[in-house]
N, C-alpha and C positions, 0 to 999 in steps of 0.2 A: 111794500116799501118802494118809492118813487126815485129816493131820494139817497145820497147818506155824507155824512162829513169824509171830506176827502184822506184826512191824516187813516180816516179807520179804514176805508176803503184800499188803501196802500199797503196798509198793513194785513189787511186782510187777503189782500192778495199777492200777500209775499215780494213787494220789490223793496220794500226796507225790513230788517229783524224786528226791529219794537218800533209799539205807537209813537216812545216817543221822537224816537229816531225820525219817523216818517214826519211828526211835528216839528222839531228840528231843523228839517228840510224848507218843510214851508218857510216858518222864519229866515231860513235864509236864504229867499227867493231860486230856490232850484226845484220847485213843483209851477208847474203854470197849468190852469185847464184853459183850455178854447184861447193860448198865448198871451192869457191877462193871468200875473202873481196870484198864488194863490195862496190864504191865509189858514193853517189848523181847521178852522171851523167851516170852511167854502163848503158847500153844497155840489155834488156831485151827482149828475144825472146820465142815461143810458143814451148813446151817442156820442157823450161830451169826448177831446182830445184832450190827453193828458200829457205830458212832459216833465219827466223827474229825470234830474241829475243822482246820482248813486255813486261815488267815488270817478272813476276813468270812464264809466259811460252815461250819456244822457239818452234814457228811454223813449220812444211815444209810441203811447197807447190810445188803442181806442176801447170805451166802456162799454163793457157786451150784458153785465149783467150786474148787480147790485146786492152786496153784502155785509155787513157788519161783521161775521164771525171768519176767524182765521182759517180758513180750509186748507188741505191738502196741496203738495205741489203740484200733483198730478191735478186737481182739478182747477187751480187755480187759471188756469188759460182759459175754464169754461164763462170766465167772467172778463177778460181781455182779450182784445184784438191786437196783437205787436206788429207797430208800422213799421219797427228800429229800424234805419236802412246796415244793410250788411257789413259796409266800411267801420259805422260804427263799434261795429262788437270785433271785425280788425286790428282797431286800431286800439281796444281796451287789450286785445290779448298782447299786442305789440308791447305795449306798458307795461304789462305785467312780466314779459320776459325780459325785457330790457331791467324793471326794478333785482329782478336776480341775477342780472349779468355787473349790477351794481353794487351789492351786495358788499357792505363791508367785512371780511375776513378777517378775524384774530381782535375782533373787538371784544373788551367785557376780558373777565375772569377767565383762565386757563383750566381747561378740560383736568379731569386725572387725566388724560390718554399724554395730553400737554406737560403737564408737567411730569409726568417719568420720565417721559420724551426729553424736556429741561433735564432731567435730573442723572439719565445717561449722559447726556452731554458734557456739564458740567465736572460729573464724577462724583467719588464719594465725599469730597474733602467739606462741601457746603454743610453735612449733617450736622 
């Protein structure tokens, strides 16, 4: 195998959950190989540079090895080369604490733990 469609390759090497996710992605221009867009079906060869967006961080890889089938995490690095520079995965954990420092509190329906808590409050007289 020389070769493989980029969406299965992604997938197979674990940087998106599902193929069609990994599809998804292409369509909306956050995979590029070799910094040209790359479409579902793009052809993917050993050497090539890959760049995927993934929510807060954008990847790049280089292609070590070639596969169709979803492998292992633990072996999935035997098929990529990660260039990510460091900042980048920084500045994804940065996001990610900051989204829980933003966190909306007391959104949605009240807990049981909430509403006893209401319900000492208030007193007996609501029953």
């Amino acid at each position: 195998m020389e070769q493989v469609r980029i969406d299965k390759w992604l997938w197979a090497v674990r940087i998106y959950k599902t193929r069609s996710d990994a599809a998804s992605a292409c369509r909306a221009s956050a995979v590029r190989i070799n910094g040209v867009i790359a479409k579902p079906a793009s052809q993917l060869r050993i050497g090539d540079s890959v760049s995927a967006r993934n929510k807060a961080i954008t990847r790049t890889l280089r292609v070590v090895g070639i596969t169709e089938k979803r492998v292992s995490a633990s072996l999935a690095y035997e098929y990529i080369n990660d260039q990510t520079p460091q900042l980048e995965y920084d500045l994804a954990a940065e996001k990610r604490a900051n989204a829980r420092l933003f966190k909306h509190e007391g959104g949605g329906r009240p807990t049981k733990k909430d509403r006893r808590t209401i319900e000492q409050l208030l007193g007996p007289e609501l029953d």
